[in-house]
Wavefront OBJ file of the C-alpha trace (Angstrom):
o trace
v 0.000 0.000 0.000
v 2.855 2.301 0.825
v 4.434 1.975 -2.524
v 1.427 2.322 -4.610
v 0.855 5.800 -2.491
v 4.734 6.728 -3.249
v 4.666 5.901 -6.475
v 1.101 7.382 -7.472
v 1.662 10.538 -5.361
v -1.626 9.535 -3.036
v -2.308 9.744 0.594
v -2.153 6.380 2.130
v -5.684 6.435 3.345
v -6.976 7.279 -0.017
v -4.681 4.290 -1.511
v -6.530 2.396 1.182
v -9.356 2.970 0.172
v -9.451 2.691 -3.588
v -7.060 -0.566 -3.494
v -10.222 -1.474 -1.008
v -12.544 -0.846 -3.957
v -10.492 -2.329 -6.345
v -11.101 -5.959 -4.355
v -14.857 -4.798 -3.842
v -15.101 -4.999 -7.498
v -12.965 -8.167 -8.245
v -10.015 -6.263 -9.724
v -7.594 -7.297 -7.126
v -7.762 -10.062 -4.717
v -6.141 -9.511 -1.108
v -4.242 -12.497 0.149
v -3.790 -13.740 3.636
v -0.184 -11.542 4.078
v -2.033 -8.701 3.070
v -0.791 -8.187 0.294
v -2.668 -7.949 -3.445
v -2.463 -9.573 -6.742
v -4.446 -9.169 -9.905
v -8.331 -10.047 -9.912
v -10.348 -12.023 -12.238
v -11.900 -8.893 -13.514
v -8.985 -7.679 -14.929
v -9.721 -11.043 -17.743
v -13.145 -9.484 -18.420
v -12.352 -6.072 -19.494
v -9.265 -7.405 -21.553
v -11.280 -9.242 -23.502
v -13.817 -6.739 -24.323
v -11.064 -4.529 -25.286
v -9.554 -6.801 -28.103
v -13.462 -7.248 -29.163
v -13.781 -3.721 -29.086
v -10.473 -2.980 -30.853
v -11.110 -6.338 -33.276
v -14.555 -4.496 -35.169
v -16.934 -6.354 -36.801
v -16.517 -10.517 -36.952
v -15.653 -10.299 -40.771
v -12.322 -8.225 -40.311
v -11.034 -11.058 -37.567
v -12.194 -13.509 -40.428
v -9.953 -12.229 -43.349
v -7.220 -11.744 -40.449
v -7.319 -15.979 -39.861
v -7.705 -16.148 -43.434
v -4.545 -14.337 -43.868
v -2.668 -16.280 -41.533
v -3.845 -19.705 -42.822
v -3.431 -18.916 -46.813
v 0.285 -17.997 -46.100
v 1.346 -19.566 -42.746
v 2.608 -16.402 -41.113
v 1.028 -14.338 -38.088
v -0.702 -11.387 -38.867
v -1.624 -8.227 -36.758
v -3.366 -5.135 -37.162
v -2.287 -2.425 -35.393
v -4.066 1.728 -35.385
v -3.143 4.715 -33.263
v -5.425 4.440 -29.576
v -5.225 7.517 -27.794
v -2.110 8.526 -29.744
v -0.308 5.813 -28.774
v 0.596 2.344 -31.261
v -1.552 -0.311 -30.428
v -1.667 -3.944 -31.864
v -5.620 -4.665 -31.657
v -6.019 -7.865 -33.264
v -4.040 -10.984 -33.908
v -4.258 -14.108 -36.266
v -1.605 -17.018 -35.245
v 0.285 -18.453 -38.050
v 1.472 -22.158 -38.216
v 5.153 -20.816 -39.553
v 5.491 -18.087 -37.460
v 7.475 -18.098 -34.245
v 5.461 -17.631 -31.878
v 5.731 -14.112 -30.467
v 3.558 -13.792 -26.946
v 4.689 -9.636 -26.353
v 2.828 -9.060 -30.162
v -0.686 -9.257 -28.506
v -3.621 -7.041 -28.571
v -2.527 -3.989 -26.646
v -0.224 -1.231 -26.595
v 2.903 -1.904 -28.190
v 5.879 -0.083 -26.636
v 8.774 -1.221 -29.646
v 6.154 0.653 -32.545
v 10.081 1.874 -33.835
v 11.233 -1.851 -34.171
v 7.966 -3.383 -35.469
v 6.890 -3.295 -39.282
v 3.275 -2.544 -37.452
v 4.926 0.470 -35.705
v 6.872 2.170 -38.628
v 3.630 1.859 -40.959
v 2.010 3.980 -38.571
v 4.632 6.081 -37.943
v 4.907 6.951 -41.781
v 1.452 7.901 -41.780
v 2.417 11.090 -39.310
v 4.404 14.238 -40.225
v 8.181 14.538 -39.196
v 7.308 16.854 -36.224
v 4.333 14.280 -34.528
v 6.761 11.343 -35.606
v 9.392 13.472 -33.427
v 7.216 14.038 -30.420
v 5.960 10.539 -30.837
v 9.692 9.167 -30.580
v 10.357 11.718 -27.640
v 7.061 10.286 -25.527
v 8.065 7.019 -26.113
v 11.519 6.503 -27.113
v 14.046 4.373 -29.069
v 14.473 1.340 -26.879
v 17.621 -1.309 -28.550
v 15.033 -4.567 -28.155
v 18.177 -6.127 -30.806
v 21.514 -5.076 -31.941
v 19.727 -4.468 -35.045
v 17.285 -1.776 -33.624
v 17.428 1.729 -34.881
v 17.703 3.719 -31.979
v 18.252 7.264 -33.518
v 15.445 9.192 -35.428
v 17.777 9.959 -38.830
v 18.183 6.150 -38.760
v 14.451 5.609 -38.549
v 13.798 8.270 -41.240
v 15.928 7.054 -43.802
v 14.439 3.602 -43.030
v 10.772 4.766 -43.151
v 11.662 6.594 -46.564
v 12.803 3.221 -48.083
v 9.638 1.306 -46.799
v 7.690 4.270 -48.223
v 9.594 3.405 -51.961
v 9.253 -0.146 -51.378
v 5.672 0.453 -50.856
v 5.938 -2.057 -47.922
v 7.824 -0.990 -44.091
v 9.814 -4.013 -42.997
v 11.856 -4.906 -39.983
v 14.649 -7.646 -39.691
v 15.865 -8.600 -36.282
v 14.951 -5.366 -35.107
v 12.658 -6.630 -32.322
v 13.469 -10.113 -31.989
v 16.550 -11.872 -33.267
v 15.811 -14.050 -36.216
v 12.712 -12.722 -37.141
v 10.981 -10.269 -39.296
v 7.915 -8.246 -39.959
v 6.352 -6.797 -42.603
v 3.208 -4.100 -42.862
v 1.506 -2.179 -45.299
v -1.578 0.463 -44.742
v -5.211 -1.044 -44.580
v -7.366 2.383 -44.003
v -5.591 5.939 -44.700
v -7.501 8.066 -43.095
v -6.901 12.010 -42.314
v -8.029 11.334 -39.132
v -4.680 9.796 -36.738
v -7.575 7.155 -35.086
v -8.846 5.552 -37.870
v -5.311 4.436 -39.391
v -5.410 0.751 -39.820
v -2.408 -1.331 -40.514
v -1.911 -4.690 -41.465
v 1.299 -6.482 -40.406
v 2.459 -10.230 -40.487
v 5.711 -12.106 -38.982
v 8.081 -14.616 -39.704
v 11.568 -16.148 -40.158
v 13.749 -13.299 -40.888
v 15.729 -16.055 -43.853
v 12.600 -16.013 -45.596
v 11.723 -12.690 -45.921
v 15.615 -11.920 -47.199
v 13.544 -14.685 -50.223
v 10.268 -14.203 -50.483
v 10.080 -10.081 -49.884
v 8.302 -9.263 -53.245
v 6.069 -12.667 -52.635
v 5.123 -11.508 -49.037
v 4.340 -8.334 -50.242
v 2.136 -9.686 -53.127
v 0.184 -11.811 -50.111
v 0.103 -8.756 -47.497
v -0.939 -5.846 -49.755
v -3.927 -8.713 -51.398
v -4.929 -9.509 -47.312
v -5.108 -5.638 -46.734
v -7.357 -5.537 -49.338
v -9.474 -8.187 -47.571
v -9.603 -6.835 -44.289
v -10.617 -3.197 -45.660
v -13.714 -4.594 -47.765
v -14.328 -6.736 -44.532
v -14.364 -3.606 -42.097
v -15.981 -1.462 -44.729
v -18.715 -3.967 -45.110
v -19.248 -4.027 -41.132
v -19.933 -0.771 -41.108
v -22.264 -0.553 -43.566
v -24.147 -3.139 -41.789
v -23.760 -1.231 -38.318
v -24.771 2.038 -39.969
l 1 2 3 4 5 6 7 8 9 10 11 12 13 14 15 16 17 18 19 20 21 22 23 24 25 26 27 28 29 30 31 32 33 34 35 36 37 38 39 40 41 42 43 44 45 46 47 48 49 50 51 52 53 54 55 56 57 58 59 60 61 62 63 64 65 66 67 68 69 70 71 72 73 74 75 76 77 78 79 80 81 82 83 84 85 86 87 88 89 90 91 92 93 94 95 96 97 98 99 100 101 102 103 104 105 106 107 108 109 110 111 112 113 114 115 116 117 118 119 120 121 122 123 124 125 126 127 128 129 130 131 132 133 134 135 136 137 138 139 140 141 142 143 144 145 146 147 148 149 150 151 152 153 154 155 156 157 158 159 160 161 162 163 164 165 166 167 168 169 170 171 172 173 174 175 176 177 178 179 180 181 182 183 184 185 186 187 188 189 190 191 192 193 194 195 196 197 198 199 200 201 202 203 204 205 206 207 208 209 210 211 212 213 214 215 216 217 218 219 220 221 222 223 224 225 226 227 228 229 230 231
């Protein structure tokens, strides 16, 4: 309780007292030293948050589709609150498995292919601030930790007409990503992003490419055609 008050800047009564709601609620669960861990509720609310971020059933759909018809893991990722977020997930049978690429916010959106297609999207002085809210962290010897770095390499993605990472987050592997929805507004940026050994994308680049732009496709008709039907 004491370090919860240091660290949020709170009285410890008040602390008390909302780490007392918390367990009211089933967000926390008090064990018999005292102490707290993390509540069942906590489960709930995550999954209604990948529903939420997922849209409508079709777009998850194309997403499995995706992952099947070429054997890698795909992702989509969009700007939530400003910040990079990976909000829905397909599992691919020849993709290493990757269990920090998950719905959520992703903190290495300048070592992803996810991240740096959404971070092309934004002008050089939000990509700045972006990179100075949430750094440059080396995940890899491979990582570009400096902006001019990630500028040059965002420029050649843009020419490629496909961002790609290799060994940038994890040794070994890559990612690739191209734009699903370009929209003017920062929130409604959808990417589409897929993973795999980093030996066959140094092979099969113009093939993957082929596969991801043809999926983005997919998931755009999919997500305009939910909204149709929600409107």
């Amino acid at each position: 309780m004491k370090q919860i008050a240091r660290r949020c800047e709170l009285t410890v009564a008040t602390t008390y007292h909302l780490v007392r709601t918390l367990a009211y609620e089933g967000y926390v669960i008090r064990r018999e030293d005292g102490t707290y861990i993390v509540g069942l509720e906590i489960a709930d609310r995550y999954r209604e948050l990948v529903s939420a971020f997922r849209g409508p059933p079709a777009v998850g759909e194309a997403l499995r589709r995706a992952a099947v018809d070429s054997g890698y893991s795909h992702y989509l990722g969009r700007f939530v609150g400003g910040r990079i977020a990976v909000t829905a997930s397909a599992e691919g049978a020849r993709s290493p498995f990757m269990d920090d690429v998950a719905p959520g916010f992703d903190e290495g959106g300048h070592a992803t292919a996810l991240g740096k297609a959404l971070l092309a999207t934004l002008t050089p002085d939000q990509r700045s601030r972006y990179l100075r809210d949430y750094g440059m962290r080396a995940f890899t010897p491979a990582t570009l930790t400096t902006p001019e770095a990630l500028e040059a390499d965002l420029a050649a993605g843009e020419r490629r007409g496909m961002q790609i990472e290799m060994g940038q987050f994890r040794q070994g592997l890559a990612s690739a990503a191209v734009v699903v929805v370009a929209d003017r507004d920062m929130e409604r940026r959808l990417v589409l992003a897929c993973s795999m050994p980093a030996a066959e994308m140094l092979t099969s680049a113009r093939v993957v490419r082929a596969k991801l732009t043809a999926a983005a496709r997919n998931v755009a008709e999919a997500l305009s055609g939910g909204e149709s039907a929600t409107a």
